[in-house]
C-alpha positions as a Markdown table, in Angstrom:
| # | Residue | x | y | z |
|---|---|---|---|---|
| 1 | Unk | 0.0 | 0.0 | 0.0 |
| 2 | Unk | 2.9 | 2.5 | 0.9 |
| 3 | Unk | 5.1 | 1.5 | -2.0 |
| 4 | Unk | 8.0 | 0.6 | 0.0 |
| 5 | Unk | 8.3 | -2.8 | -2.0 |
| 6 | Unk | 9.6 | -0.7 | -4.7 |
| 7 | Unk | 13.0 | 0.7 | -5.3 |
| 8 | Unk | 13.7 | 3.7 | -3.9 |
| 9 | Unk | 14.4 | 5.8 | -7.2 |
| 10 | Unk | 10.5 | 3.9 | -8.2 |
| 11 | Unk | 9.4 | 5.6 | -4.8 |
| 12 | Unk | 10.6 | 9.2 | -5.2 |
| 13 | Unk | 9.0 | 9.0 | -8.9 |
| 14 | Unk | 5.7 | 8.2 | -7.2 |
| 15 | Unk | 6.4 | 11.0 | -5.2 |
| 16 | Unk | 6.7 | 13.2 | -7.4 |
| 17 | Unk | 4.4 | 12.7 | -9.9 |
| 18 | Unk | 2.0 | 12.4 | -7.2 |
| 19 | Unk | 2.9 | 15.7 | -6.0 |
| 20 | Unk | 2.4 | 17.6 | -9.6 |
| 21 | Unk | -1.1 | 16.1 | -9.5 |
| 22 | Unk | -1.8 | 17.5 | -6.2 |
| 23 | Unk | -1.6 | 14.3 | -4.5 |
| 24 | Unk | 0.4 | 14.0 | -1.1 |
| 25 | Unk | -0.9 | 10.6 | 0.2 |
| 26 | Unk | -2.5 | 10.0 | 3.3 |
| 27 | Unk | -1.4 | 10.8 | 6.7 |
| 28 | Unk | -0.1 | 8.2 | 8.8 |
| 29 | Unk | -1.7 | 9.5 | 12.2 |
| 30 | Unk | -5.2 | 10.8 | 10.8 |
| 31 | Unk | -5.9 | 7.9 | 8.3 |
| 32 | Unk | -7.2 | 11.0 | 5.9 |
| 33 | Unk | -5.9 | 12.7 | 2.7 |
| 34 | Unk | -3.3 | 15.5 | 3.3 |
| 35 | Unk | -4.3 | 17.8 | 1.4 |
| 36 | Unk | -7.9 | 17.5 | 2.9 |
| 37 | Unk | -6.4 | 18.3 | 6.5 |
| 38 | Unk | -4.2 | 21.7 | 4.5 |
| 39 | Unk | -7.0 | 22.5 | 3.1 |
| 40 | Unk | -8.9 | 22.4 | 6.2 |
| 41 | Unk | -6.7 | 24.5 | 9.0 |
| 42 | Unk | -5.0 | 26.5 | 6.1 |
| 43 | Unk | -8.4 | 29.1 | 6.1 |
| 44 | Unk | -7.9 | 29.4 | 9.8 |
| 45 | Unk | -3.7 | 30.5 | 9.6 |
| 46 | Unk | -4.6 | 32.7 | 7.2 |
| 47 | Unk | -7.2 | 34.8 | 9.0 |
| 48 | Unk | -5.2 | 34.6 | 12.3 |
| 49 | Unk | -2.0 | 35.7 | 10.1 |
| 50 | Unk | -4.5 | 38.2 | 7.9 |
| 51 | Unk | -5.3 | 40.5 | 11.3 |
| 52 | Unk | -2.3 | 39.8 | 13.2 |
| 53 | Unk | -0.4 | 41.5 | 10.1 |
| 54 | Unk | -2.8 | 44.1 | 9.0 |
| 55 | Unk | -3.0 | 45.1 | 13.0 |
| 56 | Unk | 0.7 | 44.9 | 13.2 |
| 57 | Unk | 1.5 | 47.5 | 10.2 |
| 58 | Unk | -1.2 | 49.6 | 11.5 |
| 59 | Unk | 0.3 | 50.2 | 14.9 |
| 60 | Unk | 3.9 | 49.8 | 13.3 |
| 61 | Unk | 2.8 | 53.0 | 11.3 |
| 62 | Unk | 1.9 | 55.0 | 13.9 |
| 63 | Unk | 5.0 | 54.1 | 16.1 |
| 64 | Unk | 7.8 | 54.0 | 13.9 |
| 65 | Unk | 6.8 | 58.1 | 12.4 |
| 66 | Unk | 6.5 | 58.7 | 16.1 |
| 67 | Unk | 9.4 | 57.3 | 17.6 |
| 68 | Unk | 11.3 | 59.1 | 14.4 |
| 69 | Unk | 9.5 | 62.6 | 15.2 |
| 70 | Unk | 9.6 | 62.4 | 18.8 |
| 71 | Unk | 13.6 | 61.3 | 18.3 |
| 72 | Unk | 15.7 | 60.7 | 21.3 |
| 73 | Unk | 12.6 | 61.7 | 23.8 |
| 74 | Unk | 11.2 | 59.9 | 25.8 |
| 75 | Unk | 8.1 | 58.3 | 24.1 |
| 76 | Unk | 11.0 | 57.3 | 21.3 |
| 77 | Unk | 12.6 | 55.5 | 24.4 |
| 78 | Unk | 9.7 | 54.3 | 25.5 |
| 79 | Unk | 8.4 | 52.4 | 22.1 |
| 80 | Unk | 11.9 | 51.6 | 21.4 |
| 81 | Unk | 11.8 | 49.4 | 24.9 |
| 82 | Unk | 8.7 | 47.7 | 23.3 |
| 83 | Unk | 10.4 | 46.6 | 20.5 |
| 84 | Unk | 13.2 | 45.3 | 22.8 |
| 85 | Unk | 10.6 | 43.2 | 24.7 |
| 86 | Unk | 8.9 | 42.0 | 21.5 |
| 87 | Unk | 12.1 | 40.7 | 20.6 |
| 88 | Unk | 13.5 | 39.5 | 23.5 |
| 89 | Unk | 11.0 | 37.6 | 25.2 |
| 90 | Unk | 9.8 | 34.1 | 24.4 |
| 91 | Unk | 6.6 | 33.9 | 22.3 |
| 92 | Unk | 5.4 | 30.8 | 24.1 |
| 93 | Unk | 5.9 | 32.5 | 27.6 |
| 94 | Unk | 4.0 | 35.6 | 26.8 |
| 95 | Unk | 0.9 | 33.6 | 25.4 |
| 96 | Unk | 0.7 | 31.2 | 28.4 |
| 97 | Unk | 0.5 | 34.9 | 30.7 |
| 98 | Unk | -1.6 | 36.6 | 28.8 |
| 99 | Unk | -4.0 | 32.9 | 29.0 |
| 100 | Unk | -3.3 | 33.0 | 32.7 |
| 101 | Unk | -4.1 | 37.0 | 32.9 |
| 102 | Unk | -7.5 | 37.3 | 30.8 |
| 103 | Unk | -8.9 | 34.0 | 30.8 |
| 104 | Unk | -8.0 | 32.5 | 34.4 |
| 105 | Unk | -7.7 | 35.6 | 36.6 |
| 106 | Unk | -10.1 | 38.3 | 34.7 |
| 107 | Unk | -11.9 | 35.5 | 32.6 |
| 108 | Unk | -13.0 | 37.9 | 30.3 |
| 109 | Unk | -11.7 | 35.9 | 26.6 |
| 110 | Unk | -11.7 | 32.6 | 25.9 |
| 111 | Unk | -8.1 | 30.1 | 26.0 |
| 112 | Unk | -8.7 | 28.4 | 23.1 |
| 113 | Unk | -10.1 | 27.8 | 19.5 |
| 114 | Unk | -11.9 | 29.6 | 17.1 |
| 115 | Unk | -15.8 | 30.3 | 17.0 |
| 116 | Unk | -16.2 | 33.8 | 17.8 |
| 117 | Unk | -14.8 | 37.7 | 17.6 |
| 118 | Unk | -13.1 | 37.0 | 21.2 |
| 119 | Unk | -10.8 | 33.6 | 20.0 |
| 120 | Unk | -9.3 | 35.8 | 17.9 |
| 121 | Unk | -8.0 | 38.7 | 20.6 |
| 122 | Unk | -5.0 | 36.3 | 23.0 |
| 123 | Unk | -3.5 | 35.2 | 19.6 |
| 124 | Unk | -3.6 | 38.0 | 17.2 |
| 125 | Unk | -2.9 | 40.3 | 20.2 |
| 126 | Unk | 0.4 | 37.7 | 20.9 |
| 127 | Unk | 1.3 | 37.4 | 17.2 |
| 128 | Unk | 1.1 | 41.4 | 16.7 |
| 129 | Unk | 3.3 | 42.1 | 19.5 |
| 130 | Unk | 6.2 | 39.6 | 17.9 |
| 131 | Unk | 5.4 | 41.2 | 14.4 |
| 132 | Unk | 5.7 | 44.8 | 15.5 |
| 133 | Unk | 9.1 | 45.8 | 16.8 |
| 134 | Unk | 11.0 | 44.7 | 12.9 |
| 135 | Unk | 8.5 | 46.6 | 11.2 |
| 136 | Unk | 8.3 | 49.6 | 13.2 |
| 137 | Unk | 12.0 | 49.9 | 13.7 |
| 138 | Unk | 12.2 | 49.8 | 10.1 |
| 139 | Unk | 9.5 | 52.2 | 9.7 |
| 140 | Unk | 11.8 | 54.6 | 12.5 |
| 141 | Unk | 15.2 | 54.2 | 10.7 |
| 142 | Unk | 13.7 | 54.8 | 7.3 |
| 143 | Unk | 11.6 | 58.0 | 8.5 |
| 144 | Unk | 14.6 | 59.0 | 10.0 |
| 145 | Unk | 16.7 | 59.0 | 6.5 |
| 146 | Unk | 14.0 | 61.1 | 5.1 |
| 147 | Unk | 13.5 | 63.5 | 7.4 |
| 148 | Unk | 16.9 | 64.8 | 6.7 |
| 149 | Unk | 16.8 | 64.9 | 3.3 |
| 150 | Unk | 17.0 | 68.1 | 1.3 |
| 151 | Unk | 13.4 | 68.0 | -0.2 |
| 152 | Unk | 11.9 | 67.5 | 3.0 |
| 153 | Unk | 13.8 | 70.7 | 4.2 |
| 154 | Unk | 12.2 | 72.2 | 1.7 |
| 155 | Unk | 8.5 | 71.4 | 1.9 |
| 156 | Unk | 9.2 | 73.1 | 5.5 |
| 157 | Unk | 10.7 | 76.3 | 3.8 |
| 158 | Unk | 7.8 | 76.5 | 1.8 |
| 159 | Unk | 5.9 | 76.8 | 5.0 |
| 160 | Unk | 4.0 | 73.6 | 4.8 |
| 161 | Unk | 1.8 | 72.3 | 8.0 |
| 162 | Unk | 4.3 | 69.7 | 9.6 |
| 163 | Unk | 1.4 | 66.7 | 9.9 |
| 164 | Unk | 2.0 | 66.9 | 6.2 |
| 165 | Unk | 5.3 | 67.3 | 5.7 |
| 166 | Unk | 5.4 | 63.9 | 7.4 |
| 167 | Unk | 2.6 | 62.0 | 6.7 |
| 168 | Unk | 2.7 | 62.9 | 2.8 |
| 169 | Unk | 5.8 | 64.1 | 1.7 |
| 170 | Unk | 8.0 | 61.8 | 4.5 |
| 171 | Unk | 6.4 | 58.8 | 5.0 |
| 172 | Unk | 5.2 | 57.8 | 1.1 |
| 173 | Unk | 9.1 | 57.4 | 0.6 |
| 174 | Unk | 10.0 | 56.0 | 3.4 |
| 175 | Unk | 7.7 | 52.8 | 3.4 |
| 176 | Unk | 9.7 | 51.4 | 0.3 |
| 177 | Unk | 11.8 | 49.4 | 2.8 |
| 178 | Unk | 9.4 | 48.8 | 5.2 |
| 179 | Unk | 6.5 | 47.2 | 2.9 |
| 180 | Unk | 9.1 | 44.6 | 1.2 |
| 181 | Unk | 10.1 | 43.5 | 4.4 |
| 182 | Unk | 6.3 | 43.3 | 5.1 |
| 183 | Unk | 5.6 | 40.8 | 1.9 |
| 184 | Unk | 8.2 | 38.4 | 3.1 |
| 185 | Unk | 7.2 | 38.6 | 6.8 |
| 186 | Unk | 3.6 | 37.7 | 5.7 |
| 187 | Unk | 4.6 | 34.4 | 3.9 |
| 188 | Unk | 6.9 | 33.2 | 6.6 |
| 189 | Unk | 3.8 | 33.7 | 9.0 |
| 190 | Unk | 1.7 | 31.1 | 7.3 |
| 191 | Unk | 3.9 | 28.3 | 8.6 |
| 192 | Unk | 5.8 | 30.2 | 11.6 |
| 193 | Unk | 2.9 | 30.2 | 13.9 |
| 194 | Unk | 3.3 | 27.0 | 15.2 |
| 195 | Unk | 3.8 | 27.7 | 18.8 |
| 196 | Unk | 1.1 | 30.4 | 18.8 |
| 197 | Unk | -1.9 | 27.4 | 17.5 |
| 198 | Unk | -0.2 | 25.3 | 19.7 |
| 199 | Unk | -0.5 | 27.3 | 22.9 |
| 200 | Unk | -3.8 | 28.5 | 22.0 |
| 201 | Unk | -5.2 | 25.5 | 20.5 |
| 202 | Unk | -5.6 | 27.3 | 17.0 |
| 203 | Unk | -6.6 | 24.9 | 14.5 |
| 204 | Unk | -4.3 | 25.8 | 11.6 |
| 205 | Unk | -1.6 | 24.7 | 9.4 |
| 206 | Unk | 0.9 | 25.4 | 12.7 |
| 207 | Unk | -0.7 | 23.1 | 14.9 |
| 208 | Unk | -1.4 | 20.3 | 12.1 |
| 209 | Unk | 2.3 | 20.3 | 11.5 |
């Protein structure tokens, strides 16, 4: 039934003709076809990786332009120590405290799976805070670059408003960076949330691997 009778160069052709046909056998563990359980959990990754990243470049947005305008200050100190923790601490270790904070001390959100608006606030929130500090430190050092660039310095000569200085004139070239390190963050998420549907018993492609 497996094919290991056969040679293994017969094996790996079965393999991969299999695989241009869309066919990658059954699993071992499930007794069902593979693709079936991908095509199953892969809807629920993507809408946990959809908001996570669309709520991470939000708040990456607003962070970055102000720890760049607010430079050396104190709210740049203080969103620059967020990033530190977002990438410093474990990922597994933040989303058992926040379960132990909301759902067994305050039990106000549920500690597992999917089924409603409030499944989706312990792991997006978790995910978002590990997405955030790359982005938005991107976002500040490329803001940063453009501020002190000559046409900049002279949108202000002209005597235009500062809010759009920045938000039109600064930011719309400094997201080139930013946004293609976004692409390639978003399709390493589909398959690097496997503690996160582990911890939080998200049925998606993580947890099925």
């Amino acid at each position: 039934q497996l094919g290991l009778d056969k040679s293994q160069p017969e094996q790996y052709w079965i393999f991969v003709t299999s695989l241009f046909r869309g066919d990658l056998g059954d699993s071992l563990i499930k007794r069902r076809p593979v693709t079936e359980l991908i095509g199953t959990a892969l809807p629920n990754s993507v809408s946990l990786v959809f908001s996570s990243f669309i709520l991470s470049m939000l708040l990456s947005l607003v962070l970055g332009v102000l720890a760049a305008t607010k430079r050396d200050t104190w709210v740049d100190n203080g969103i620059k120590f967020i990033a530190i923790l977002g990438q410093a601490l474990p990922n597994f270790w933040v989303a058992i405290v926040v379960i132990f904070l909301f759902s067994v001390k305050l039990q106000i959100l549920p500690t597992s799976g999917t089924g409603s608006l409030a499944h989706f606030v312990l792991p997006v929130g978790v995910l978002t805070f590990f997405l955030l500090p790359g982005i938005m430190r991107l976002i500040r050092s490329s803001m940063l670059d453009v501020l002190d660039s000559e046409y900049v310095k002279l949108a202000r000569i002209k005597g235009l408003p500062e809010r759009r200085v920045i938000w039109k004139h600064a930011l719309r070239n400094a997201l080139i960076a930013p946004l293609t390190a976004a692409g390639m963050i978003f399709a390493l998420l589909i398959t690097g949330t496997v503690v996160i549907e582990t911890v939080f018993g998200w049925p998606g492609v993580g947890r099925l691997l």
